[in-house]
N, C-alpha and C positions, 0 to 999 in steps of 0.2 A: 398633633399640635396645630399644623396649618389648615387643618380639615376644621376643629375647635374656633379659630381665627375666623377663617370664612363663615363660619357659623354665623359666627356673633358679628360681623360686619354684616351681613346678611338680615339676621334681627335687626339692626340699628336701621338700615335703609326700608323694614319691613313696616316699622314704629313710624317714622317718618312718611311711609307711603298711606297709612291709614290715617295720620293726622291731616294733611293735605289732600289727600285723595278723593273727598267726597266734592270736590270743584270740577276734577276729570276723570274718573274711575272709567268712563265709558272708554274713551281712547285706549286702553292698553288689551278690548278685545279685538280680536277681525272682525269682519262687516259680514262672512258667511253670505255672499249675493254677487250677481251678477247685471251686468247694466240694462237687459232687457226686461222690461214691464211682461208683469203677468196677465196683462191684458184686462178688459172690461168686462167687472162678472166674477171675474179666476182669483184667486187666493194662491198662498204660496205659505207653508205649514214649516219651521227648521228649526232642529233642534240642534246644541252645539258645547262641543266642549276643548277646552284651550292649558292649554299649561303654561305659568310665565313666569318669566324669572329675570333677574337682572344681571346685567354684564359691565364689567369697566378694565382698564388694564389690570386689575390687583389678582379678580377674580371670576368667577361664574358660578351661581346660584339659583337652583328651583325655587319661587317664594308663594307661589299660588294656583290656587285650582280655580280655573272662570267654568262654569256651568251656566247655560240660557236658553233662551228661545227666544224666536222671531216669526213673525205674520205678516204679511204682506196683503194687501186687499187690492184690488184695480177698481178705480173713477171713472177712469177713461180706458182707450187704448194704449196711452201713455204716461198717463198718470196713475201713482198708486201711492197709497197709505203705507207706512210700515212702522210698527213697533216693536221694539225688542225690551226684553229682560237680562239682567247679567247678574248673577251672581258669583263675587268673588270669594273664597275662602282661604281663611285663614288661623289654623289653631293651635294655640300655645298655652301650656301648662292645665289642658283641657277645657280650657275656655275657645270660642269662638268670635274669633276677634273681624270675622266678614264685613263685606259689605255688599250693597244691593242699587243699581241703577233701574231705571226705568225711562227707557226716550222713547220717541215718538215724530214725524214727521212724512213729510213728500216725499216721492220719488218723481222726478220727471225725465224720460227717460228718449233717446232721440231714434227715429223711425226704424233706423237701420240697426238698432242693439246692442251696438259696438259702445256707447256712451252714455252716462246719466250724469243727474246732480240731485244728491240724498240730502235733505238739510231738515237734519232731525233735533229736537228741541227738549230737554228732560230735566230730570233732578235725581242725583245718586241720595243715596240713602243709607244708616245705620244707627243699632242701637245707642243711645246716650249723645248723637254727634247731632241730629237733626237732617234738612234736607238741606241741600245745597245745589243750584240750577245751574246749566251748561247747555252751551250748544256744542255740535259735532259735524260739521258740515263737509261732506267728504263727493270729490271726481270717482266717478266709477268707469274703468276699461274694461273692455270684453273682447279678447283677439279669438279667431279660431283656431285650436290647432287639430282640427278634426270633422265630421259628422256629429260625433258627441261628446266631446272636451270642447272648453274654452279656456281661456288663460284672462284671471282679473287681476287688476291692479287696479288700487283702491284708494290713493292718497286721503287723507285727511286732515281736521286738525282741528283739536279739541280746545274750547275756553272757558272761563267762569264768565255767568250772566251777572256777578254780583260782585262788588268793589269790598277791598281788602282783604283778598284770597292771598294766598301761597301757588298760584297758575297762572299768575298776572299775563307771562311772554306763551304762557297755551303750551301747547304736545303737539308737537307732528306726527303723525303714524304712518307707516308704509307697509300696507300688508297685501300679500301676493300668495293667490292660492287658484285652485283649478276645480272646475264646474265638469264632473263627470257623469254622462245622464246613463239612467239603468233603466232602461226600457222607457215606457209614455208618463210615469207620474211619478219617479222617484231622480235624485239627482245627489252624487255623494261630492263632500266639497271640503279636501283637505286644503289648509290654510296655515299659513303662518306670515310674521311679521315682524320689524321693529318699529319701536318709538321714543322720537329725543324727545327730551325733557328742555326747551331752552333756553340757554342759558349754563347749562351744565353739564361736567361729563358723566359717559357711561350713560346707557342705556337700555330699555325694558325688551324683552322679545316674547313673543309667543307662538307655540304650534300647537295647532288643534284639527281637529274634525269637527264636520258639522253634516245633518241627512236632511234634506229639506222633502218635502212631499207635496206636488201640484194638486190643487183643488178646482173643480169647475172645467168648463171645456176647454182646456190648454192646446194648446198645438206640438 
């Protein structure tokens, strides 16, 4: 019976998350990156997947599968292009009730690695809803705790670019995850995070993995 309960409280805030959600779908993934630029030339290849659910004092709930990718390009030696893909799912009664973001934007990123600022620019997407535009502009930390870990934290905070949404006060996201290198061109990057909603309680989390792959003469 209280498994039944959470269910269906579960579906109600799942209904509400797809009506609302095409204003910040992007905020409820991680960023999968770290605050150093891939350099001038270098590219940066990650694919990624996240599991997220919702929490409040009642209950705790799995409500979605995010699957994406992301690309990274380098300008400069401190500037770089990045775009990503997210796809969220979500399926009930055999239908597929997802949806799909798509951003885009800079990285500029500060000499010594440890710091950037991502301010990527996009529009979530799904069938019958149309598109709906957002920015996500997020602080990027990179501590060491090694030769080849680092430790990121990744604030952010997502909004609608368009007037009389349901995301008026935005999403904070705080996701924290670790840059583990495997030899010169591969890099595994488990992550997870939460995200308030403001204004409201309870709130979203995710953990995932993500494998990025260096392109071009990386160091």
């Amino acid at each position: 019976m209280k498994k039944s309960f959470n269910v269906l409280i579960a579906s109600f805030f799942v209904s509400v998350f797809l009506t609302v959600t095409n204003e910040a779908f992007a905020q409820y993934s991680s960023l999968f990156q770290s605050a150093k630029s891939v350099g001038k030339g270098n590219g940066e290849f990650t694919l990624h997947y996240s599991n997220i659910g919702y929490s409040s004092e009642e209950f705790s709930e799995k409500v979605f599968d995010n699957l994406g990718f992301m690309a990274g390009f380098g300008i400069t030696d401190l500037t770089e292009i990045r775009v990503k893909y997210d796809r969220l799912g979500y399926f009930s009664e055999g239908m597929d009730l997802g949806l799909n973001t798509l951003m885009a934007g800079p990285k500029f990123s500060e000499e010594s690695g440890l710091f950037a600022i991502y301010l990527p620019v996009g529009f979530a997407f799904s069938e019958g809803n149309g598109n709906s535009w957002l920015a996500n502009p997020a602080f990027l930390f990179s501590i060491s705790l090694g030769e080849k870990v680092l430790l990121n934290i990744n604030p952010n905070y997502a909004f609608s670019l368009e007037k009389g949404n349901n995301f008026e006060d935005g999403l904070l996201g705080i996701p924290l995850g670790l840059a583990i290198n495997l030899g010169e061109s591969w890099i595994l990057r488990p992550e997870g995070g939460v995200t308030f909603e403001m204004g409201y309680e309870g709130k979203f989390y995710n953990f995932g993995l993500g494998i990025s792959r260096k392109l071009g003469k990386n160091e």
